[in-house]
C-alpha positions as CSV (number, residue, x, y, z in Angstrom):
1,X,-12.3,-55.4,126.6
2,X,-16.0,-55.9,125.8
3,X,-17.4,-56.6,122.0
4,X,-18.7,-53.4,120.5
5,X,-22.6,-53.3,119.6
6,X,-22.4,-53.7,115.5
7,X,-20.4,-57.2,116.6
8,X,-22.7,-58.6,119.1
9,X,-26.0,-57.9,116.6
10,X,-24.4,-59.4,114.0
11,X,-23.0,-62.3,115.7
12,X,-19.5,-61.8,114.5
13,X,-16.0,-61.8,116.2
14,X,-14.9,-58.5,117.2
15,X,-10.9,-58.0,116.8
16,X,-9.8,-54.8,118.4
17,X,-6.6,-52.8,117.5
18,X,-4.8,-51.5,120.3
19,X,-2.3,-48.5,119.5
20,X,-0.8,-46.8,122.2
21,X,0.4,-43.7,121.7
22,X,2.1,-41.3,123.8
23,X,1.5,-37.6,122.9
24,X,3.5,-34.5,124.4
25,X,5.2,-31.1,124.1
26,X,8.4,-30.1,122.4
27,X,10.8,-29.4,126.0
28,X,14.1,-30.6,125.6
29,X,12.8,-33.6,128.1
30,X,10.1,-34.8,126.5
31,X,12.2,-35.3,123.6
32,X,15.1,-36.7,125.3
33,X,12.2,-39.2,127.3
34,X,10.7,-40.1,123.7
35,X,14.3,-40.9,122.4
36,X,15.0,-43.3,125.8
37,X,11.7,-44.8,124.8
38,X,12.3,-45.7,121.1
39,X,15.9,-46.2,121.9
40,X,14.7,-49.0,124.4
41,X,12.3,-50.4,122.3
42,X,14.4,-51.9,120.2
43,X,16.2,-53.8,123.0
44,X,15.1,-57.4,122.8
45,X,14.9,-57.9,126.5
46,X,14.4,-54.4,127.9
47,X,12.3,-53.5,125.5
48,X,9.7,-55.9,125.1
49,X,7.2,-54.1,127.3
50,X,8.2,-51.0,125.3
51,X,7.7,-51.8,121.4
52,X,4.3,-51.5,121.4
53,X,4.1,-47.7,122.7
54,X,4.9,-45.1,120.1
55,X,6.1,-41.6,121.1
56,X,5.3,-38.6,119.3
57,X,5.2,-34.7,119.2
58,X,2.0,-33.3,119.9
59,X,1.3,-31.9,116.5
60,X,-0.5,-28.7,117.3
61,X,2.4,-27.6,120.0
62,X,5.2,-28.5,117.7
63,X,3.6,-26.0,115.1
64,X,3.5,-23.3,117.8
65,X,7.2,-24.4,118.1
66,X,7.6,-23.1,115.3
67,X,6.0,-20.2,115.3
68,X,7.5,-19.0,118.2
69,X,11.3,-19.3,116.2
70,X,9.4,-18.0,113.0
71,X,8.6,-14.8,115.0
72,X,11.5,-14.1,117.0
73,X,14.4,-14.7,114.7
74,X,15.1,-14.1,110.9
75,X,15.8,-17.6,110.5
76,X,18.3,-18.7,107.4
77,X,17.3,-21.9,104.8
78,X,19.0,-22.3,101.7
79,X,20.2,-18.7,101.6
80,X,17.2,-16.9,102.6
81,X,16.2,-15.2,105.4
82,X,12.7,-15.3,106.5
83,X,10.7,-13.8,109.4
84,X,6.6,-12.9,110.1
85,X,7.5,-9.3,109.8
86,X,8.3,-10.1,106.0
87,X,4.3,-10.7,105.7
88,X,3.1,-7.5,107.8
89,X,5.7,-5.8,105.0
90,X,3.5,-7.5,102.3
91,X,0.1,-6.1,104.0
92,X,1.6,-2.5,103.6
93,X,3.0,-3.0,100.4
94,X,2.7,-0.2,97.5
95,X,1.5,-2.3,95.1
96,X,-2.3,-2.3,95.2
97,X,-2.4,-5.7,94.0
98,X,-0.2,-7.4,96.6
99,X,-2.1,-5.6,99.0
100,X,-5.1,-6.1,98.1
101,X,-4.3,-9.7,98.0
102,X,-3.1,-9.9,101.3
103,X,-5.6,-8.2,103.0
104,X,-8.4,-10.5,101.6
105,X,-6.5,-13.7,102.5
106,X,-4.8,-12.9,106.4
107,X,-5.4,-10.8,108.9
108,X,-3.7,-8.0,110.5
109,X,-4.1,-9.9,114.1
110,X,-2.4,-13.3,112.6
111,X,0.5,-11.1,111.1
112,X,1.2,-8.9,114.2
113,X,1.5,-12.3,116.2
114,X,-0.1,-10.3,119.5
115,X,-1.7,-14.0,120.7
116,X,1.2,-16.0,120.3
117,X,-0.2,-19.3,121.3
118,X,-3.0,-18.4,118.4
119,X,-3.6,-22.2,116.4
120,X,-6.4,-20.3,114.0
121,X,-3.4,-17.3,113.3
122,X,-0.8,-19.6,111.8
123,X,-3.6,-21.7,110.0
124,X,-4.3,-18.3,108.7
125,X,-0.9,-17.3,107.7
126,X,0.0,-20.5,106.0
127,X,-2.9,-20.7,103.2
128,X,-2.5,-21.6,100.3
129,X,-3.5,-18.2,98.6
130,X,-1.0,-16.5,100.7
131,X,1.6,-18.3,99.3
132,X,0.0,-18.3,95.8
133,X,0.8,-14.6,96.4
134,X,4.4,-14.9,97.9
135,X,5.2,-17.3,94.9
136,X,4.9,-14.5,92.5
137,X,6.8,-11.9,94.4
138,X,10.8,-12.2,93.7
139,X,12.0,-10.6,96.9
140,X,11.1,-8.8,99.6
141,X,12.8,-5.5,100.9
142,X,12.0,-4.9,104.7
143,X,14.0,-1.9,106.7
144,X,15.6,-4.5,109.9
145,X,17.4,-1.4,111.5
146,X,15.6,0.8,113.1
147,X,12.4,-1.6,113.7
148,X,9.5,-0.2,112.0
149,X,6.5,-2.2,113.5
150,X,8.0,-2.1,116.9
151,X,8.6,0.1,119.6
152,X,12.4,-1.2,121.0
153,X,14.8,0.1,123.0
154,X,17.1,-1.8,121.3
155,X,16.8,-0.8,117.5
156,X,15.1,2.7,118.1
157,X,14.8,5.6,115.2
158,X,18.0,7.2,115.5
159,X,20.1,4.6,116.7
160,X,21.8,4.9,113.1
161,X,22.6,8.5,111.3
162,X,24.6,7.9,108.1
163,X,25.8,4.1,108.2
164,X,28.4,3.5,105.5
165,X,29.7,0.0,105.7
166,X,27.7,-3.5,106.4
167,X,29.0,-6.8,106.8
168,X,28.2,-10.5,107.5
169,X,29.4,-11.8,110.8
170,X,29.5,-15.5,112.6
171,X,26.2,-17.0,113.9
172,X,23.8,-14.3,112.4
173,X,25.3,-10.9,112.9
174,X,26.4,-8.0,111.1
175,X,29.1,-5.3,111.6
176,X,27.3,-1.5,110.4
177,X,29.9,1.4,110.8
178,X,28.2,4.7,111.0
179,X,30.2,7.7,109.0
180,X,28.1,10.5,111.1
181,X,28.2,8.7,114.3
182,X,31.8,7.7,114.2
183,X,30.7,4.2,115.4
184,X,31.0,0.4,115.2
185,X,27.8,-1.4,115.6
186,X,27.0,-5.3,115.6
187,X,23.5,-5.9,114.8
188,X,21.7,-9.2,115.8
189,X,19.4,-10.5,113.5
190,X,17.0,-11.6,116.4
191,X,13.1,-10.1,115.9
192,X,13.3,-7.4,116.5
193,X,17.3,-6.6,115.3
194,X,19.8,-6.1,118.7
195,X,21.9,-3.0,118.0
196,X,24.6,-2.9,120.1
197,X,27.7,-0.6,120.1
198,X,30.9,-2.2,119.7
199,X,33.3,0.8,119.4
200,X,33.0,4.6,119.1
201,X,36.5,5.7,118.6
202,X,36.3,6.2,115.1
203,X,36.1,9.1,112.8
204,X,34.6,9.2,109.8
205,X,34.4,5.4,108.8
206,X,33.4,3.8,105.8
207,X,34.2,0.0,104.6
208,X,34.2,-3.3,107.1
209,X,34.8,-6.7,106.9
210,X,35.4,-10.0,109.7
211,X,37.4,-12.9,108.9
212,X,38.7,-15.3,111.2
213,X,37.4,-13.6,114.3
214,X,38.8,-10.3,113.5
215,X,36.8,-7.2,112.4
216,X,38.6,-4.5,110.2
217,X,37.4,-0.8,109.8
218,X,38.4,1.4,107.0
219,X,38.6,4.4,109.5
220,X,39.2,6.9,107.1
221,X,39.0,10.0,109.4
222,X,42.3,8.8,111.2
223,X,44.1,7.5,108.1
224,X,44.0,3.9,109.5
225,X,42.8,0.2,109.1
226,X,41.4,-0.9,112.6
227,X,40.8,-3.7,113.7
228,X,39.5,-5.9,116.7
229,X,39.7,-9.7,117.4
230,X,36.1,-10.7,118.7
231,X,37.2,-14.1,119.1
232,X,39.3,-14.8,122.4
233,X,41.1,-17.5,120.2
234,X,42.4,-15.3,117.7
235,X,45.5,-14.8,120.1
236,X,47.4,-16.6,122.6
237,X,45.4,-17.7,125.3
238,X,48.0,-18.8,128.3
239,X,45.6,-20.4,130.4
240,X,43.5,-22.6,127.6
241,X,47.7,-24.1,126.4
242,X,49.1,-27.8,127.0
243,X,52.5,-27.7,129.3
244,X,54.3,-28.7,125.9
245,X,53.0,-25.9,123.5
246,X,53.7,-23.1,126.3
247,X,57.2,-24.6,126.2
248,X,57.4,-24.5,122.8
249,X,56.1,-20.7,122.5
250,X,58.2,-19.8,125.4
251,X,61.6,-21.1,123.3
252,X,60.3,-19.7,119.9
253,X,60.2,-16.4,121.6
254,X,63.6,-16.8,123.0
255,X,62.0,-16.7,127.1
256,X,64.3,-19.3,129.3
257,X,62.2,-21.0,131.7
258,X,63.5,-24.1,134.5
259,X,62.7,-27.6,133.1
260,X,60.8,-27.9,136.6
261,X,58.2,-24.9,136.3
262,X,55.2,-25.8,136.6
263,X,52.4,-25.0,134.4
264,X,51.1,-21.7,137.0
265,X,55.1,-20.6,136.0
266,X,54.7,-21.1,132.3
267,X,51.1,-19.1,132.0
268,X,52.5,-16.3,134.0
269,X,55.9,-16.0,132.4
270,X,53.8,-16.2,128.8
271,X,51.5,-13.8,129.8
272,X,53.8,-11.6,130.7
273,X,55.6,-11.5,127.4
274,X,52.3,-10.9,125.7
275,X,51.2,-7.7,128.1
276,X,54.8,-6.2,127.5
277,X,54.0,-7.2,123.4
278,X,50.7,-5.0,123.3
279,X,52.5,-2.3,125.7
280,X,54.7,-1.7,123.2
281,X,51.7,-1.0,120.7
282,X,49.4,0.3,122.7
283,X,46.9,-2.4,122.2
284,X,43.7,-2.7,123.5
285,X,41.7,-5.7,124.5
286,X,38.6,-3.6,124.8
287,X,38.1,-1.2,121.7
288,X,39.8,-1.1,118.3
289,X,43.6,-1.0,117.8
290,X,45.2,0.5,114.9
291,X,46.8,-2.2,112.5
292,X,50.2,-1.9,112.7
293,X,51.8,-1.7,108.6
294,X,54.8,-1.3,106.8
295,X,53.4,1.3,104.6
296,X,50.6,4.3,105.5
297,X,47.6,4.4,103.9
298,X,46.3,8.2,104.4
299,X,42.7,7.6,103.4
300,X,41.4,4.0,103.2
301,X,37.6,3.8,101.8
302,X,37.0,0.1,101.4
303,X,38.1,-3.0,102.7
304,X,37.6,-6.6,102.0
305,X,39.1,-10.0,103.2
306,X,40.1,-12.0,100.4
307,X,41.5,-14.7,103.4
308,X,42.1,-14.9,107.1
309,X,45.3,-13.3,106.5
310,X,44.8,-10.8,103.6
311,X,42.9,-8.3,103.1
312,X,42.4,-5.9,100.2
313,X,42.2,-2.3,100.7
314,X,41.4,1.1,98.5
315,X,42.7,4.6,99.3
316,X,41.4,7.6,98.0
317,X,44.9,10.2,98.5
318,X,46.6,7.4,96.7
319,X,44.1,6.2,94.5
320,X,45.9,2.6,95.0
321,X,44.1,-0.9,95.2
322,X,46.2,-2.4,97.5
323,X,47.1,-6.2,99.2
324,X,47.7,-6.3,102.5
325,X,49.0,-9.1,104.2
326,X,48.3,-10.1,107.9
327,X,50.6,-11.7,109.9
328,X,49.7,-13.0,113.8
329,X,52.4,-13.4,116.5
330,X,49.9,-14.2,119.2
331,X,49.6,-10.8,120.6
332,X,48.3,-8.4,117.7
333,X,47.9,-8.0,114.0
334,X,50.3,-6.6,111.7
335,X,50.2,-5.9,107.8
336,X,52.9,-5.9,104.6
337,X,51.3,-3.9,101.9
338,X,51.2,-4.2,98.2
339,X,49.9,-2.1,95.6
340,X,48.4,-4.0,93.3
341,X,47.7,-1.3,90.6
342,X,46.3,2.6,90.5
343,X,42.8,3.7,89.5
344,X,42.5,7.8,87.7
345,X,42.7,10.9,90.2
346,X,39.5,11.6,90.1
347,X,38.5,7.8,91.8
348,X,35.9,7.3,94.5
349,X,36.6,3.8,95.4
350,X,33.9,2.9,97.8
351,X,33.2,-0.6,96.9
352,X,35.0,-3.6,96.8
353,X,34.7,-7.5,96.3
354,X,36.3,-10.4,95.9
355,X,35.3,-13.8,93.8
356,X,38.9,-16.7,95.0
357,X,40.6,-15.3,91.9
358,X,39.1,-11.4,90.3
359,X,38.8,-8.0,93.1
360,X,35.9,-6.3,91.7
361,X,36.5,-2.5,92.5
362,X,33.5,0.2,92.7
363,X,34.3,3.8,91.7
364,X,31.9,6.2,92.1
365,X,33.7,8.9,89.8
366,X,32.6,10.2,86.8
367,X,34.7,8.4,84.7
368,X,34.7,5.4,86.9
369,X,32.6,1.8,87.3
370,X,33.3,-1.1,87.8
371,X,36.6,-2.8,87.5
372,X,37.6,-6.3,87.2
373,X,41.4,-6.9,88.4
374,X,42.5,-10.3,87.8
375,X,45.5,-11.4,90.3
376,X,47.3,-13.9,88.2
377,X,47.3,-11.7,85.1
378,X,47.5,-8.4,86.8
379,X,44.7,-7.2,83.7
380,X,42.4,-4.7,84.5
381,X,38.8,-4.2,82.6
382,X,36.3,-2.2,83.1
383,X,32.9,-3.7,82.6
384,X,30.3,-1.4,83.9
385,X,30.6,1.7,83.6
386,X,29.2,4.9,85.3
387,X,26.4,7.1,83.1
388,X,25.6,4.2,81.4
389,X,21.7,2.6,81.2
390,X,23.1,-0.3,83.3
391,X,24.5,2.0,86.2
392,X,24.4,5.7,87.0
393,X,26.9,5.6,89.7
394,X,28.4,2.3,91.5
395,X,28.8,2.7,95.2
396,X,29.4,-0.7,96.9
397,X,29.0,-4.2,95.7
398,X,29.8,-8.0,96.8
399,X,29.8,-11.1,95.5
400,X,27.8,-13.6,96.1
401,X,27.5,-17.6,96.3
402,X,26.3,-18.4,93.0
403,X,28.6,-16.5,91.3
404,X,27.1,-13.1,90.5
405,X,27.8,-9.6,91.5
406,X,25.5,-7.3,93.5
407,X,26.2,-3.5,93.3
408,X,24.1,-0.2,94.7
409,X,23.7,1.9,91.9
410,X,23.2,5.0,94.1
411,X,22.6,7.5,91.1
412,X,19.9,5.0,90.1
413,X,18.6,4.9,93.7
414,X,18.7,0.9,92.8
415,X,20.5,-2.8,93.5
416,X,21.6,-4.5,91.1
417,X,22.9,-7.8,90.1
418,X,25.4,-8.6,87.3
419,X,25.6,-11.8,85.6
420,X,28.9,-12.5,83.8
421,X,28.3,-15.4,81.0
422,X,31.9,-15.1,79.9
423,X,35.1,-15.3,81.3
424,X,36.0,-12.4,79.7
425,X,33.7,-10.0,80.5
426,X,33.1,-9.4,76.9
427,X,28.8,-10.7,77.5
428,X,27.7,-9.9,80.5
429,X,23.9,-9.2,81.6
430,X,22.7,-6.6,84.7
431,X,19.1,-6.4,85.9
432,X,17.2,-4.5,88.9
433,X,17.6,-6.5,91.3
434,X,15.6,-4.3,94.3
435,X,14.3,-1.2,94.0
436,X,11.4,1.3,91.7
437,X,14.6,4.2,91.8
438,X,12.1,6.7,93.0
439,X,14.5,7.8,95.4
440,X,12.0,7.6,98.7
441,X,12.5,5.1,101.1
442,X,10.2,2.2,101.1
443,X,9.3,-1.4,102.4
444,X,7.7,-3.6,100.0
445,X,7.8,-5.9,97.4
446,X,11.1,-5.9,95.1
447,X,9.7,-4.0,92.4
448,X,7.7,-1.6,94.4
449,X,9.9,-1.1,97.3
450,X,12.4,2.3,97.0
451,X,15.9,3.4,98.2
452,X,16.7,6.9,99.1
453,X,20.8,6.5,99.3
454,X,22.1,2.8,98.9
455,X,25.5,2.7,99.3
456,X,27.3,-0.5,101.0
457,X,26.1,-4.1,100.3
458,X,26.9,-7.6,101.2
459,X,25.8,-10.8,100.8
460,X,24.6,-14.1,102.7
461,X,23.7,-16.5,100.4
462,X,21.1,-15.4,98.6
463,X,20.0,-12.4,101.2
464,X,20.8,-8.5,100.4
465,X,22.0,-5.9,103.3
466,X,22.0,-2.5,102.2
467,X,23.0,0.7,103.9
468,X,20.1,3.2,102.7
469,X,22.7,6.3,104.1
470,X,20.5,8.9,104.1
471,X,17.7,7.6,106.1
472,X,19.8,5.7,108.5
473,X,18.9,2.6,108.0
474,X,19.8,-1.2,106.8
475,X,17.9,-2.6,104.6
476,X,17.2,-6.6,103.5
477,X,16.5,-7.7,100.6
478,X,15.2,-11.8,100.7
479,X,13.7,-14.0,98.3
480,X,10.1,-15.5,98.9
481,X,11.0,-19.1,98.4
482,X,12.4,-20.2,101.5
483,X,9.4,-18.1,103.2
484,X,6.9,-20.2,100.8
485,X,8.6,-23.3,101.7
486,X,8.5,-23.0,105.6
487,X,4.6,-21.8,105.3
488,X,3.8,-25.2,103.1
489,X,5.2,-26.9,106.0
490,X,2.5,-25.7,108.5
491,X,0.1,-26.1,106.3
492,X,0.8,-29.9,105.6
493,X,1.6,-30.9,109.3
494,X,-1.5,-29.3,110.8
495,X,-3.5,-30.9,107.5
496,X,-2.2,-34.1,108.0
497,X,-3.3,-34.4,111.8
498,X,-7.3,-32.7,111.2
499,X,-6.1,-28.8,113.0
500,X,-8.2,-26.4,110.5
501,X,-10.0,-23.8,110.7
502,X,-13.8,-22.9,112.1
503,X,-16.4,-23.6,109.6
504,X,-13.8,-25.8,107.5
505,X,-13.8,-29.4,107.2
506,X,-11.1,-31.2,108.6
507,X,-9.3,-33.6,105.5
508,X,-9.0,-37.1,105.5
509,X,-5.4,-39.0,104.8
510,X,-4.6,-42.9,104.5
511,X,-1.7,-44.2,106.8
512,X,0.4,-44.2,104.1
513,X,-0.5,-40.5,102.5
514,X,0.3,-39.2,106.4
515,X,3.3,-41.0,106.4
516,X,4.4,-39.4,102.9
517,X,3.7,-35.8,103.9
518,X,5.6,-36.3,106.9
519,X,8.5,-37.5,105.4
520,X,8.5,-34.3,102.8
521,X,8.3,-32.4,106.5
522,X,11.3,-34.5,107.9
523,X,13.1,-34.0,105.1
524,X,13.5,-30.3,104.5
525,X,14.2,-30.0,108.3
526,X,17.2,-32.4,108.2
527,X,18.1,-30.7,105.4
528,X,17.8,-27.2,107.0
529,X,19.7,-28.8,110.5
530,X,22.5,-29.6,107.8
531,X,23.1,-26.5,106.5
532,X,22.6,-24.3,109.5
533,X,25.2,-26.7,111.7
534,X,27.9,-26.6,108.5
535,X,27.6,-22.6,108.5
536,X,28.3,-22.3,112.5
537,X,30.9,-25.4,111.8
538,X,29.3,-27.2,115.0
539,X,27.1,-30.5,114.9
540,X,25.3,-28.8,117.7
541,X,21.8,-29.0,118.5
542,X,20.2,-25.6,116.0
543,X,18.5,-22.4,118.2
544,X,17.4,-19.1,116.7
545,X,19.0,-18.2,113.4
């Protein structure tokens, strides 16, 4: 290597600093090559040629990386769910302010994502003064199902009439049972949403729930709770059995076998106990089976599980709250019910929700509310009522993470959120949590955004689904700080490696001020990896939501 010019015509020694660096993509293989590399590195021996070359993301792809997951999934951090779409909702929004904001600091083009390996649209989206305007926004309320920017086969207008019933499922889905259609959906919450149908054999359905790989319908129409086990594992599986637990099924079950059978024996003589089991019942593997109880419920209306094996139920011939507990012998599902206590004649229980230790029970009756039913005391309270300023009339409600409850106040064309500050109900404090109650339907910003007919709710974390039944349509209702958050971290990592915009000057960082924004980059995402792999319950490497 030859001196450079300021060295020779000065006459001084000229000390070079070699750093080799070895740039590349985000593919699975450059990764796992750039993880050989530092993992060899650090061998003595092997390594020695190695220590000196440093592997790293190329910065600009790895944003596009992200990007790409930012655009095609409604991704979950601390609670929240977050997708581009939430911005174009901003753009549109009904508040003049917010709009008028947004369209002076992005651009249509960046928001729609139609150049998807666009550098200059994410540096766009990811301003500063777009999240200056996010920051000040409490939620957002974006219609997921049908798609609204999108044409999609998929998630078309229509593919919902009246839903009634919403709930969280594993891995980022949700159950949505449709009173008009007499149908169960599951709804992905890819970008745009995947509707798919799940079973149309209902009538008239309302409440839903999943618990332990089992959904549950409150199929009012047919008098029944149905259910179906969307997990394999929720029964016997022959096949997937050790020698000794078939053996052991096989003698609980009172089936004589030889000592000698081989395993091919055992699976077939198990199987066939379990196909004559679900004969008997007419069970089917394919579509929803009526669960089999020890009581009739004529009408149920809502349904909740409290646990894998119990659910809680209302019915509206009986007006009875009741308990219902599951038991499992392998083959299909069958309940013991309790009546826990009786609401007033006139009840319209649509809404129910459970905390570990209160049911919280909506009644959309005149003289109903809400009622707090506490299972160790068997004490009921009331503490909201209907045709009060608080609430016109309850419909459904959950409970949430952080301990409050969220109820659609469908007089009031309004979510809510109730805080309780004492244990006995006695100071308690309710605020708006979406909606302007003009009785429209409308995307937007929390406080400008409208509901024609919310009914059902649930929660996931701190993310809202609501079934706006007269339009057809689900609604989400997200915070802005995880959206804020996951901008900021564009914004920093193209910053910290000179990607800006035309006409802007690129910034200038120390070693050591790079090395500090990456870590508060590094450390969110672990963070993020963390809580994602403890809600599948899988240290597996983390893809879409």
């Amino acid at each position: 290597m030859h001196a450079c010019d300021r060295c020779l015509e000065s006459g001084s020694k000229c000390v070079k600093l070699l750093v080799l660096v070895w740039t590349a993509g985000c593919k699975e293989s450059n990764k796992q090559a750039m993880e050989k590399i530092i993992s060899l590195s650090q061998d003595s021996v092997d390594g020695r040629d190695l220590k000196y070359l440093n592997p790293v993301p190329e910065a600009v792809h790895l944003g596009k990386c992200f990007k790409s997951a930012f655009a095609n999934w409604f991704l979950y951090y601390r609670g929240e769910r977050f997708n581009l779409s939430n911005l174009r909702v901003l753009y549109n929004d009904a508040n003049e302010t917010i709009k008028h904001g947004m369209h002076q600091t992005t651009t249509l083009s960046a928001i729609r994502n139609r150049d998807r390996m666009s550098v200059e649209d994410l540096l766009v989206i990811a301003k500063p003064s777009v999240r200056a305007i996010l920051t000040k926004i409490p939620a957002i309320v974006q219609t997921i199902v049908p798609e609204t920017f999108r044409l999609y086969k998929g998630n078309s207008k229509g593919v919902l009439e009246n839903p009634t019933g919403v709930c969280i499922a594993d891995h980022g889905n949700l159950f949505i049972t449709d009173n008009k259609r007499c149908r169960l959906f599951l709804a992905r919450l890819h970008y745009p949403v995947d509707v798919t149908e799940v079973s149309k054999s209902l009538k008239n359905p309302n409440g839903v729930t999943y618990s332990g790989g089992v959904v549950y319908v409150a199929d009012t129409g047919h008098g029944r709770i149905a259910y179906k086990a969307v997990v394999l594992s929720v029964f016997l599986e022959p096949k997937k059995m050790k020698v000794q637990d078939i053996r052991v099924k096989l003698e609980e079950i009172d089936i004589q076998v030889p000592e000698a059978s081989r395993k091919k024996d055992l699976v077939e003589a198990l199987t066939k106990w379990i196909n004559n089991e679900r004969k008997k019942v007419n069970y089917c593997l394919s579509d929803l089976n009526k669960l089999l109880l020890d009581r009739d419920l004529t009408s149920p209306l809502a349904v909740i599980a409290a646990a894998n094996d119990m659910l809680m139920v209302t019915d509206s011939d009986s007006h009875g709250v009741y308990q219902v507990d599951i038991a499992n012998n392998g083959t299909c599902l069958q309940g013991r019910v309790n009546l826990l206590f009786r609401l007033p004649v006139n009840s319209q229980p649509f809404g129910l929700a459970f905390d570990g230790n209160n049911l919280y029970i909506g009644d959309s009756g005149n003289d109903g509310g809400i009622t707090k039913f506490n299972l160790a005391t068997l004490q009921a309270v009331m503490i909201v009522k209907n045709g009060s300023p608080d609430c016109q009339f309850v419909h459904g409600l959950d409970y949430t993470s952080d301990g409050k409850i969220i109820f659609a106040d469908r007089g009031s064309c309004v979510v809510r959120e109730l805080l309780q500050t004492q244990s006995d109900c006695s100071h308690s404090t309710i605020k708006i949590l979406a909606g302007s109650g003009k009785g429209s339907s409308n995307d937007g910003s929390s406080n400008s955004a409208s509901f024609s007919q919310p009914t059902a709710v649930c929660a996931e974390g701190k993310t809202i689904y609501v079934t706006d039944t007269a339009v057809g349509a689900i609604r989400m209702t997200t915070p802005t700080n995880s959206l804020c958050t996951f901008l900021e971290m564009f914004d920093v990592l193209y910053k910290i490696f000179g990607v800006h915009l035309k006409g802007m000057k690129a910034e200038e960082h120390t070693l050591d001020e790079a090395l500090s924004s990456l870590n508060g980059i590094i450390s969110p995402c672990d963070q993020w990896i963390n809580e994602v792999q403890n809600v599948i319950g899988k240290k597996v490497v983390t893809q879409g939501p």
